[in-house]
mmCIF entry with sequence, helices, sheets and N, C-alpha, C, O atoms, coordinates in Angstrom:
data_MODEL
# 
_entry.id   MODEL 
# 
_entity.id                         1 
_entity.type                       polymer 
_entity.pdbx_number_of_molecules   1 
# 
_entity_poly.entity_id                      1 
_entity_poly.type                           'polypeptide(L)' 
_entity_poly.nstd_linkage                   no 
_entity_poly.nstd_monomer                   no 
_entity_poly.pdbx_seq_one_letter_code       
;(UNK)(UNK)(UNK)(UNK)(UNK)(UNK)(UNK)(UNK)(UNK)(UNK)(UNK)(UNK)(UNK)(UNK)(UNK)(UNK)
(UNK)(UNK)(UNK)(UNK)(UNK)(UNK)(UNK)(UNK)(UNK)(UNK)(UNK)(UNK)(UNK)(UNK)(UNK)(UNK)
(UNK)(UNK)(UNK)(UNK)(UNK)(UNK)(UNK)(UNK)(UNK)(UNK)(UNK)(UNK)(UNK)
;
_entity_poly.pdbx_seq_one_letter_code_can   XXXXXXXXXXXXXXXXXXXXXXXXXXXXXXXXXXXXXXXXXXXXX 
_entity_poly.pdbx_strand_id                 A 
# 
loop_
_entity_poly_seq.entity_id 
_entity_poly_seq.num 
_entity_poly_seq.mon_id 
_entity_poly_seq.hetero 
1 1  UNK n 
1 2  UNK n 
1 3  UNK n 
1 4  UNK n 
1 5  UNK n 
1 6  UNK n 
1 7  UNK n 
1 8  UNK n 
1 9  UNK n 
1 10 UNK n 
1 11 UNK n 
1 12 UNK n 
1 13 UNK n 
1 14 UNK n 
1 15 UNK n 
1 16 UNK n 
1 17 UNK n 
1 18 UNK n 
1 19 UNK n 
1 20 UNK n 
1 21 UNK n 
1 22 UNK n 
1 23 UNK n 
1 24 UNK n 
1 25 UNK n 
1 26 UNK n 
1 27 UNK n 
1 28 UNK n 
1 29 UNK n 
1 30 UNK n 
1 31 UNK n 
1 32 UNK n 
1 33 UNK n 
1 34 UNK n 
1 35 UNK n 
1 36 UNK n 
1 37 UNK n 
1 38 UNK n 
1 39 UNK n 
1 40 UNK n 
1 41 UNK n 
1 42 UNK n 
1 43 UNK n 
1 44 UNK n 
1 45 UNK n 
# 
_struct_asym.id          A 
_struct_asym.entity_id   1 
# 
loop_
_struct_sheet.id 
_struct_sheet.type 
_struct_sheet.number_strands 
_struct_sheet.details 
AA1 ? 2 ? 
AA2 ? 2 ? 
# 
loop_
_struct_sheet_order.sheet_id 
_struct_sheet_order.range_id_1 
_struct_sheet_order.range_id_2 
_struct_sheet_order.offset 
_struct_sheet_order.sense 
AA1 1 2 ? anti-parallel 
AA2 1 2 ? anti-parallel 
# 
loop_
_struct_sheet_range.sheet_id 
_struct_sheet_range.id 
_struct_sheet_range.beg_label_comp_id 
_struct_sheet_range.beg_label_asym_id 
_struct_sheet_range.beg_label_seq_id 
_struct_sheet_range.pdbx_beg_PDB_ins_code 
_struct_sheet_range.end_label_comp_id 
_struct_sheet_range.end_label_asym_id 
_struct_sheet_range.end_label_seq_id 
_struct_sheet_range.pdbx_end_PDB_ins_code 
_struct_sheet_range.beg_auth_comp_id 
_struct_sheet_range.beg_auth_asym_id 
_struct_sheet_range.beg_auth_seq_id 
_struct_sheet_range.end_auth_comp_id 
_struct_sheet_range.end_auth_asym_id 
_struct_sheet_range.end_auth_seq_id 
AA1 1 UNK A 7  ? UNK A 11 ? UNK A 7  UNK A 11 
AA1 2 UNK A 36 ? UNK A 40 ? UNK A 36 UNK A 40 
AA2 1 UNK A 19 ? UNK A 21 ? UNK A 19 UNK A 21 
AA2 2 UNK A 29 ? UNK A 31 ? UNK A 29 UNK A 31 
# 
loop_
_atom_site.group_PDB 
_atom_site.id 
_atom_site.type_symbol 
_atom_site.label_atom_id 
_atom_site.label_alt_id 
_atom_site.label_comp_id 
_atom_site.label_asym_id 
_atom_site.label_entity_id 
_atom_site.label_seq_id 
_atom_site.pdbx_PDB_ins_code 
_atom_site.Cartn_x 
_atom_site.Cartn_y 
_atom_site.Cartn_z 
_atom_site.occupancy 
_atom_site.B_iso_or_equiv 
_atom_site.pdbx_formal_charge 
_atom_site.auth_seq_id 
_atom_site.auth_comp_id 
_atom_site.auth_asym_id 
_atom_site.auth_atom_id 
_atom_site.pdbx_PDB_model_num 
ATOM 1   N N  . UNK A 1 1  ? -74.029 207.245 17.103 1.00 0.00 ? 1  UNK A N  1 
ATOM 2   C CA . UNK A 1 1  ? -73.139 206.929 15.992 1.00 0.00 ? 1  UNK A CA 1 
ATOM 3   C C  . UNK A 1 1  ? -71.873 206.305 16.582 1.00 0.00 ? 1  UNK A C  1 
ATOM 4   O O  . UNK A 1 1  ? -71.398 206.713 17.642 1.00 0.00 ? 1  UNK A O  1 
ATOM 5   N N  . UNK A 1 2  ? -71.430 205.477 15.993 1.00 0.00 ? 2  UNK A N  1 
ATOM 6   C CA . UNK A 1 2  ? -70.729 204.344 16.879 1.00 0.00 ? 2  UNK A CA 1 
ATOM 7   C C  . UNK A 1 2  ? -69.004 205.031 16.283 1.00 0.00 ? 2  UNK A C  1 
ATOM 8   O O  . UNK A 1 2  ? -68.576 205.009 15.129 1.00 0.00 ? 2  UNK A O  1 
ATOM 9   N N  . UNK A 1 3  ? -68.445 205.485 17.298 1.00 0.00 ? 3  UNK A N  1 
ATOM 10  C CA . UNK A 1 3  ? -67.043 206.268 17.295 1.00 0.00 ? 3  UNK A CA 1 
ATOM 11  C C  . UNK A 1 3  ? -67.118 207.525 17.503 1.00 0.00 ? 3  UNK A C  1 
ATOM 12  O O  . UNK A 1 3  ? -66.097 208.199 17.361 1.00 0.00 ? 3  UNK A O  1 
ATOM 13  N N  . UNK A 1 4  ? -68.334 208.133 17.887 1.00 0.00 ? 4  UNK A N  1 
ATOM 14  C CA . UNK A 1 4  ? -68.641 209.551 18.122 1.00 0.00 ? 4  UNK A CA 1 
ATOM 15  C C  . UNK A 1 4  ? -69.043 209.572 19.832 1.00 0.00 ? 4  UNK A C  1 
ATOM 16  O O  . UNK A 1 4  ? -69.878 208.944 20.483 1.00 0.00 ? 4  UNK A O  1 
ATOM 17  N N  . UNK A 1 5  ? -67.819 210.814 20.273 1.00 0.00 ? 5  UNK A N  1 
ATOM 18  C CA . UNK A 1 5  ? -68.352 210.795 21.596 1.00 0.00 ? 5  UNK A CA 1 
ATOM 19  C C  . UNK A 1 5  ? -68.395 212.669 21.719 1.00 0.00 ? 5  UNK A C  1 
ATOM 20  O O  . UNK A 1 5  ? -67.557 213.418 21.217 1.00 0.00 ? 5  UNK A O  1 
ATOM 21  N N  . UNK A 1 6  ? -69.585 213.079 22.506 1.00 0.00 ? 6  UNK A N  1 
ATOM 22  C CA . UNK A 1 6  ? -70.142 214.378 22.632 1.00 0.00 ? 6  UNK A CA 1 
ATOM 23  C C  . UNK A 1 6  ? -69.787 215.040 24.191 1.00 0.00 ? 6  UNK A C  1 
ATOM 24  O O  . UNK A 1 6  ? -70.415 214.382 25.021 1.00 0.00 ? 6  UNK A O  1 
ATOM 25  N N  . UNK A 1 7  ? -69.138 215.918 24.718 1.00 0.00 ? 7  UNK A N  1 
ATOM 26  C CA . UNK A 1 7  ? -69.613 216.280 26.115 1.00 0.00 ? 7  UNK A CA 1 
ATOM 27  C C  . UNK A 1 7  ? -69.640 217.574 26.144 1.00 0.00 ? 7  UNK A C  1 
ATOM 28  O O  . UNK A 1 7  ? -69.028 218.162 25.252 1.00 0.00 ? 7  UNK A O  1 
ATOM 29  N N  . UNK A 1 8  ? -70.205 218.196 26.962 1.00 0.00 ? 8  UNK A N  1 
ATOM 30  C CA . UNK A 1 8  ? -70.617 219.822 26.978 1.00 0.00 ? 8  UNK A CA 1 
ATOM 31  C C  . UNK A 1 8  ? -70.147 220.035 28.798 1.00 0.00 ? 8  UNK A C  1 
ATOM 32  O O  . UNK A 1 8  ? -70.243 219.150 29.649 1.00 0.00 ? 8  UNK A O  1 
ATOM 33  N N  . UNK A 1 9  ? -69.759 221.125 28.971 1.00 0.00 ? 9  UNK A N  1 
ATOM 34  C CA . UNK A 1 9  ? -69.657 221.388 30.375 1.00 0.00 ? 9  UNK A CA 1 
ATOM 35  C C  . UNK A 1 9  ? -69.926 222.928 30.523 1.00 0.00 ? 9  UNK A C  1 
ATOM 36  O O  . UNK A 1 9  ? -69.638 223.552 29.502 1.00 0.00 ? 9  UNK A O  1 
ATOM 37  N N  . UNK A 1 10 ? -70.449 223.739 31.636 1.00 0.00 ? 10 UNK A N  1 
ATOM 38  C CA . UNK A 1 10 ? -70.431 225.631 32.290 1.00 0.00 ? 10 UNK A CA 1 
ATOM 39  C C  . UNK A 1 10 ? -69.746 224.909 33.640 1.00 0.00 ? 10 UNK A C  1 
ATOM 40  O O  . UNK A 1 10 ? -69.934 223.834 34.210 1.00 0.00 ? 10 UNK A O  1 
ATOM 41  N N  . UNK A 1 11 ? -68.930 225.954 33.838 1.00 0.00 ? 11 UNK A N  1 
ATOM 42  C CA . UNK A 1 11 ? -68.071 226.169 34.574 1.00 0.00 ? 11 UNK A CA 1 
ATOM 43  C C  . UNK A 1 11 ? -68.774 227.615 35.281 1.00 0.00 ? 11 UNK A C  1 
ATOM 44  O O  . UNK A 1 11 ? -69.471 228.427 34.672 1.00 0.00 ? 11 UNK A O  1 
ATOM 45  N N  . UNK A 1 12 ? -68.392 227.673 36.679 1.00 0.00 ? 12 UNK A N  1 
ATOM 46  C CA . UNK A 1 12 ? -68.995 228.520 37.024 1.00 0.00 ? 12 UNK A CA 1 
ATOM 47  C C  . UNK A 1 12 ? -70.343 229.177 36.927 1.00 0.00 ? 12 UNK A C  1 
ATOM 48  O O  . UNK A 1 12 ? -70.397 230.407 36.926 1.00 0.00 ? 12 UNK A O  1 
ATOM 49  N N  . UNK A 1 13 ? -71.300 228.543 36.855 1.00 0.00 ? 13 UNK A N  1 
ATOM 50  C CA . UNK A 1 13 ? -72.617 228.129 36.402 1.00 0.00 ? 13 UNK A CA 1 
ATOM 51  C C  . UNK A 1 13 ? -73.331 229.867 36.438 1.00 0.00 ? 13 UNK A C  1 
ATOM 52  O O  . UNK A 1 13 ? -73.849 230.359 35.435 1.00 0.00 ? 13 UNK A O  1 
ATOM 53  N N  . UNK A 1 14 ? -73.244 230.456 37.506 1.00 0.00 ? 14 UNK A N  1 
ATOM 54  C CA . UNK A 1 14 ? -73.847 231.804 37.744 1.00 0.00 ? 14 UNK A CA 1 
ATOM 55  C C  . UNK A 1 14 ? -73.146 232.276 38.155 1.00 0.00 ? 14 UNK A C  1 
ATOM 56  O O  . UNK A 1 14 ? -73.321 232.624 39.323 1.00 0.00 ? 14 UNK A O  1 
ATOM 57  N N  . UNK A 1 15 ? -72.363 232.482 37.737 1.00 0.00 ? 15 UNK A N  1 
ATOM 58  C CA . UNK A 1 15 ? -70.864 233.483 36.963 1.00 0.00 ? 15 UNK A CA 1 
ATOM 59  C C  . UNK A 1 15 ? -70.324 234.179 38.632 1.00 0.00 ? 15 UNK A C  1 
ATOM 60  O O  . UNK A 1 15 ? -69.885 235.330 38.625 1.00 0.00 ? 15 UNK A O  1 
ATOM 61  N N  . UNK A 1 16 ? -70.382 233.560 39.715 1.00 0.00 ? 16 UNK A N  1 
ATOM 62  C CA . UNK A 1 16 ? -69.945 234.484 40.955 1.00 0.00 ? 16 UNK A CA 1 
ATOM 63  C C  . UNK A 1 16 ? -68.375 234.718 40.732 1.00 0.00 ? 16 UNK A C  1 
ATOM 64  O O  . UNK A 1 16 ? -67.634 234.210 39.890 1.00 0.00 ? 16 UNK A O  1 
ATOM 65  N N  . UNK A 1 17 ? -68.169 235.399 41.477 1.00 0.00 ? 17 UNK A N  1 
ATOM 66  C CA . UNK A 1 17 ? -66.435 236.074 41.369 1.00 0.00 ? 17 UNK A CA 1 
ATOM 67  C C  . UNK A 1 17 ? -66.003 235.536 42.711 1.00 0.00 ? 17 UNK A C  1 
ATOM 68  O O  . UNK A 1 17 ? -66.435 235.953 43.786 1.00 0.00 ? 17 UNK A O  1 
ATOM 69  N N  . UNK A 1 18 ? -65.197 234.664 42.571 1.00 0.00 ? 18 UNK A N  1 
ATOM 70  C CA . UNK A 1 18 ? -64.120 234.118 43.980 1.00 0.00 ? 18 UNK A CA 1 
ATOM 71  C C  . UNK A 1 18 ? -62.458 234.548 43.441 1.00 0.00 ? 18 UNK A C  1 
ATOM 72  O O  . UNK A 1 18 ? -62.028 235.098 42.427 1.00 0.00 ? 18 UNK A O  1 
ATOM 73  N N  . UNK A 1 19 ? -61.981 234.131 44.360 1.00 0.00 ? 19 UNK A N  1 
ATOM 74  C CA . UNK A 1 19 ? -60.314 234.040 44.339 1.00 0.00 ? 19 UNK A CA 1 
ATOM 75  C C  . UNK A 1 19 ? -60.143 232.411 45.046 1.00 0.00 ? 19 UNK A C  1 
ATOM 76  O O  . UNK A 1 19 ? -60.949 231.769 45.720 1.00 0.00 ? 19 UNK A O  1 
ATOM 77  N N  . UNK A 1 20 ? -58.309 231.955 44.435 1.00 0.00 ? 20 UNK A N  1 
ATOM 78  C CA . UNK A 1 20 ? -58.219 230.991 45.351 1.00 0.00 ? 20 UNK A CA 1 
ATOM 79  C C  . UNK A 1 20 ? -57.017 231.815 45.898 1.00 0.00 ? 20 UNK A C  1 
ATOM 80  O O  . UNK A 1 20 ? -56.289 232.603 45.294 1.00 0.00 ? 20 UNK A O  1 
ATOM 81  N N  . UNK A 1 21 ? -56.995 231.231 47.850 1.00 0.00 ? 21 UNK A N  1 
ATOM 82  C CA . UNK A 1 21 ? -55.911 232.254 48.287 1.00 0.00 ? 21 UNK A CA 1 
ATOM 83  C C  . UNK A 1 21 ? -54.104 231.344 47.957 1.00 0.00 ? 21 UNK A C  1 
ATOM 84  O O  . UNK A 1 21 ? -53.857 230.138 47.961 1.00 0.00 ? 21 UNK A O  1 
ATOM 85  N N  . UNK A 1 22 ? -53.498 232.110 47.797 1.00 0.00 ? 22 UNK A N  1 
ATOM 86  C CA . UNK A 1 22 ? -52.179 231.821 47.461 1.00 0.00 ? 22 UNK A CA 1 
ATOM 87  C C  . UNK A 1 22 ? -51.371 231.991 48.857 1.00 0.00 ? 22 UNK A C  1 
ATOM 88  O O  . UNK A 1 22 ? -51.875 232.459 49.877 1.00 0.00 ? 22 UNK A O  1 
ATOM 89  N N  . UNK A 1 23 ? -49.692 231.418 48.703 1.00 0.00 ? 23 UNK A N  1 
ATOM 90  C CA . UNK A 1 23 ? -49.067 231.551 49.595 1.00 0.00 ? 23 UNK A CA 1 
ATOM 91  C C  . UNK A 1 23 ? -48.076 232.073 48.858 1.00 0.00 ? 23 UNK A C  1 
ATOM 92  O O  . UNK A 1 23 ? -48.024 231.928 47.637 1.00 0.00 ? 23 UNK A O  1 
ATOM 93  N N  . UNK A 1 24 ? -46.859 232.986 49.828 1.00 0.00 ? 24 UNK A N  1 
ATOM 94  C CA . UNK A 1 24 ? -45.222 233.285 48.883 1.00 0.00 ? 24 UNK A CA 1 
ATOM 95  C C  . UNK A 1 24 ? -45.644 233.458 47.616 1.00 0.00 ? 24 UNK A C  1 
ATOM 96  O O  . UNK A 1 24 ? -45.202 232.817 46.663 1.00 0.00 ? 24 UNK A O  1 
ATOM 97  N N  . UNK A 1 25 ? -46.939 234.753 47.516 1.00 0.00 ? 25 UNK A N  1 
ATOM 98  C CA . UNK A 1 25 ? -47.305 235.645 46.221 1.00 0.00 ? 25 UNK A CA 1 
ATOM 99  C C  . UNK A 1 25 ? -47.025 237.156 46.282 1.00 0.00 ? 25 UNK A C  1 
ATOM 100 O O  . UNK A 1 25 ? -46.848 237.529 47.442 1.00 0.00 ? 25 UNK A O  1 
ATOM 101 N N  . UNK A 1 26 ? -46.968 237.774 45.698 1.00 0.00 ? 26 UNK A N  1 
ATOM 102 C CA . UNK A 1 26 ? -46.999 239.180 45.817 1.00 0.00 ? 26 UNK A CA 1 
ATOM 103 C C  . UNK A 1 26 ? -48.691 239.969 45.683 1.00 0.00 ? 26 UNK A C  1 
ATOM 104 O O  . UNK A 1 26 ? -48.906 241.156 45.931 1.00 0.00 ? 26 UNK A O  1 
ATOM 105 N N  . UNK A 1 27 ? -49.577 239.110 45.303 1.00 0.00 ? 27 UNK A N  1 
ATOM 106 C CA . UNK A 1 27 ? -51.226 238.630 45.693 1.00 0.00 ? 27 UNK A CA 1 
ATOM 107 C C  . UNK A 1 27 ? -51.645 237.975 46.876 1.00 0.00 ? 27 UNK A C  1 
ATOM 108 O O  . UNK A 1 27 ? -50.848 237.109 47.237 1.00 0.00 ? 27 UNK A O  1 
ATOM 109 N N  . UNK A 1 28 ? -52.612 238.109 47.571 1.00 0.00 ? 28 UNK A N  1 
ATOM 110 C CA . UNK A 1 28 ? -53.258 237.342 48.851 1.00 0.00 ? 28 UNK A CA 1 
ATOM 111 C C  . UNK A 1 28 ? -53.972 236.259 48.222 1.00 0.00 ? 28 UNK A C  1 
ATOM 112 O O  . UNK A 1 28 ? -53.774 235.105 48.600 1.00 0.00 ? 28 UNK A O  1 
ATOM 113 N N  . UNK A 1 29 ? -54.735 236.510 47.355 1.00 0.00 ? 29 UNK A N  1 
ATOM 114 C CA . UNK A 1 29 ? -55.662 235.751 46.332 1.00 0.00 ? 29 UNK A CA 1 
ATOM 115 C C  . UNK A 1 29 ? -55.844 235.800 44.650 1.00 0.00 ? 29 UNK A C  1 
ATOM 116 O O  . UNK A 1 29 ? -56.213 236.779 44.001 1.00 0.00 ? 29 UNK A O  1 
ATOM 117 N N  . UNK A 1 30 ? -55.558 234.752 44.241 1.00 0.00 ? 30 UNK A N  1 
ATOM 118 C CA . UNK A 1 30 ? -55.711 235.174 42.650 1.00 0.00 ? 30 UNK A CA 1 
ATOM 119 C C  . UNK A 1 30 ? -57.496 235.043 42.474 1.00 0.00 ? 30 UNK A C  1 
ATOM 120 O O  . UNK A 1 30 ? -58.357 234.386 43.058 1.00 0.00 ? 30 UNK A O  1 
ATOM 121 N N  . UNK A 1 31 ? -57.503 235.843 41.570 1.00 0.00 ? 31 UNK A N  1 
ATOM 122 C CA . UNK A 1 31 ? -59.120 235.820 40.792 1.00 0.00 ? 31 UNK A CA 1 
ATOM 123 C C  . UNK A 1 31 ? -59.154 235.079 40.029 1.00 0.00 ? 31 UNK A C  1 
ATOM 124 O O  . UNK A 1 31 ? -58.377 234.829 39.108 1.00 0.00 ? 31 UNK A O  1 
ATOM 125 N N  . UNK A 1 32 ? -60.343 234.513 40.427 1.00 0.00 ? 32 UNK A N  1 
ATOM 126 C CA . UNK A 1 32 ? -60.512 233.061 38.843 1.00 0.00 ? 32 UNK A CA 1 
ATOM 127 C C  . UNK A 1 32 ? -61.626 233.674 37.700 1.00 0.00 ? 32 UNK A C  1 
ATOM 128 O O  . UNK A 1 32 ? -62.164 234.779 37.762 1.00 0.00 ? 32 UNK A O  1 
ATOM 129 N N  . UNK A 1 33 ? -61.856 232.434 36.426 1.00 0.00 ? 33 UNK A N  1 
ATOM 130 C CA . UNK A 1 33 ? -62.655 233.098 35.691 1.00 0.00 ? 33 UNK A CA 1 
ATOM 131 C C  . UNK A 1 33 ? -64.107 233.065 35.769 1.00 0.00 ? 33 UNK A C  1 
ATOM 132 O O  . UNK A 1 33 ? -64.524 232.159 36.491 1.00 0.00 ? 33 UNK A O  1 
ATOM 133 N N  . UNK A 1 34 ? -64.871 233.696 35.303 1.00 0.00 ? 34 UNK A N  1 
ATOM 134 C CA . UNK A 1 34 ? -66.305 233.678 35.280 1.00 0.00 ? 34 UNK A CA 1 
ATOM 135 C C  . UNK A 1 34 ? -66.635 232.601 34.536 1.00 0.00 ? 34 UNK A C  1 
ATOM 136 O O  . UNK A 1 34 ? -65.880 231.657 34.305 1.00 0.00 ? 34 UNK A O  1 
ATOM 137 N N  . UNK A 1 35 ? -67.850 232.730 34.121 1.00 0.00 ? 35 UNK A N  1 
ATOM 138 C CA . UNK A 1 35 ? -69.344 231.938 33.485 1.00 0.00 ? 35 UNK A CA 1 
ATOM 139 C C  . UNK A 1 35 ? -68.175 231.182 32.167 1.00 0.00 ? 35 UNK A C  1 
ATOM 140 O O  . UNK A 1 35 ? -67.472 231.946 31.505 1.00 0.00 ? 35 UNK A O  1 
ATOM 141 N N  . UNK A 1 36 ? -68.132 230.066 32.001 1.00 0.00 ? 36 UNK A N  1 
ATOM 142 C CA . UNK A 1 36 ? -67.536 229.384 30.711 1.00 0.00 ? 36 UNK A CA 1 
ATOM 143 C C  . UNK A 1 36 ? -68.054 228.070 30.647 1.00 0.00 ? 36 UNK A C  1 
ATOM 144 O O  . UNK A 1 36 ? -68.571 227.422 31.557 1.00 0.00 ? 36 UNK A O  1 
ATOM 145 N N  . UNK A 1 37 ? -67.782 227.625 29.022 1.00 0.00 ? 37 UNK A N  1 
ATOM 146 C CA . UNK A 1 37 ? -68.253 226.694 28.718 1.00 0.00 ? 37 UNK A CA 1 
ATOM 147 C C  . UNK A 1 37 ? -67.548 226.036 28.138 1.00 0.00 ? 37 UNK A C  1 
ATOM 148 O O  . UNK A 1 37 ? -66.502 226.599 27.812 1.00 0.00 ? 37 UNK A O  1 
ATOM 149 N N  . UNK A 1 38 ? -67.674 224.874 27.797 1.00 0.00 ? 38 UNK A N  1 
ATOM 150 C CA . UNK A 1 38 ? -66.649 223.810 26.782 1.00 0.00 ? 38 UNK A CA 1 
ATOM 151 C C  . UNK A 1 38 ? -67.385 222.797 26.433 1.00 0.00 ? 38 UNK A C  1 
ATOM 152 O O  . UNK A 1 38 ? -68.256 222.344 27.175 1.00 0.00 ? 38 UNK A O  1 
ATOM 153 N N  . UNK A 1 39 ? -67.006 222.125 24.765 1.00 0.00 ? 39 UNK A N  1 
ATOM 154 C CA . UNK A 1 39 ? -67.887 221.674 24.065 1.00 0.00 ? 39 UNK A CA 1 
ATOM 155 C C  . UNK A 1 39 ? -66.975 220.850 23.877 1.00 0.00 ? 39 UNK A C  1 
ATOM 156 O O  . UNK A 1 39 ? -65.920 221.480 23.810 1.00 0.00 ? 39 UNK A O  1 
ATOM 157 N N  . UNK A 1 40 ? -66.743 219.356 23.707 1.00 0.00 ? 40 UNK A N  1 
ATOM 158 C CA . UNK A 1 40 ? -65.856 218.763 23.046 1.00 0.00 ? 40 UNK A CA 1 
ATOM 159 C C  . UNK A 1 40 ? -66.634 217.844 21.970 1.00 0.00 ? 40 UNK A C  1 
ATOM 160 O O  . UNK A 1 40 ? -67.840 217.657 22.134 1.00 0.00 ? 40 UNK A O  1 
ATOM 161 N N  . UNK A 1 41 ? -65.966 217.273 20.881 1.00 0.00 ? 41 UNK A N  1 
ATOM 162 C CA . UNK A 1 41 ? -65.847 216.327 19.669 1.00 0.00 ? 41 UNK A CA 1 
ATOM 163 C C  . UNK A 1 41 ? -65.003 215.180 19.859 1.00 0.00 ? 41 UNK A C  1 
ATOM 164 O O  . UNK A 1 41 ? -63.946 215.335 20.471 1.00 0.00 ? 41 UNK A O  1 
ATOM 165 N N  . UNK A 1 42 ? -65.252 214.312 19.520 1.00 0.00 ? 42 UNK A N  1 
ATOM 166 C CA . UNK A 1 42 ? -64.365 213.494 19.431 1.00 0.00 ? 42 UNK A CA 1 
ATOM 167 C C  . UNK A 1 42 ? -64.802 212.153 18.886 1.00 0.00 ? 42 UNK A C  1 
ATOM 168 O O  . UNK A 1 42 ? -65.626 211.422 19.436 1.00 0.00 ? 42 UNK A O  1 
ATOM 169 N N  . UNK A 1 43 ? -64.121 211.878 17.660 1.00 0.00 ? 43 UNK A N  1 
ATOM 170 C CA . UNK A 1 43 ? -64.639 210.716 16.518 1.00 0.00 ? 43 UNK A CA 1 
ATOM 171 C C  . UNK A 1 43 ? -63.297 209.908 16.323 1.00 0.00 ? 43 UNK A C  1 
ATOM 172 O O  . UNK A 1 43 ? -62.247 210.347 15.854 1.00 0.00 ? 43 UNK A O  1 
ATOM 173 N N  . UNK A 1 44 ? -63.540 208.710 16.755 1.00 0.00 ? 44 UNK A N  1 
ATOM 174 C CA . UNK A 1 44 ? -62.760 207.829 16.415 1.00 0.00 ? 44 UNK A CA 1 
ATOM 175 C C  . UNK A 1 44 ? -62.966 206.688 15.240 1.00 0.00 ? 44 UNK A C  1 
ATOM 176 O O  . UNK A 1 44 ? -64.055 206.457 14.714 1.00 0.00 ? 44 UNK A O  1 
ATOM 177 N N  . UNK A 1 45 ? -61.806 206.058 14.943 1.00 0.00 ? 45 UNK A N  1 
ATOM 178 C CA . UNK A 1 45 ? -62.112 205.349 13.539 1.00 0.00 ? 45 UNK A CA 1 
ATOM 179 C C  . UNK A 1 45 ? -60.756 204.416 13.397 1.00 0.00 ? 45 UNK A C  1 
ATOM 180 O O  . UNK A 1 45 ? -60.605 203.692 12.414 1.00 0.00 ? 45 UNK A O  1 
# 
């Protein structure tokens, strides 16, 4: 359909648990998130 654009994305595909390490934190490493997804829409005209 001409002005319609679709994208889908998973993030973290099989949901493992990492950190990224930080510097000048009161943390060594923050924890990131698990298994996610995002769907976007988008119609122009």
């Amino acid at each position: 359909m001409r002005g319609l654009d679709l994208s889908a994305a998973v993030y973290n595909l099989f949901d493992r648990e990492y950190s990224d390490p930080v510097s000048n934190h009161l943390q060594d490493a923050i924890p990131q998130d698990g298994r996610s997804f995002r769907l976007k829409v988008r119609y122009e005209f």
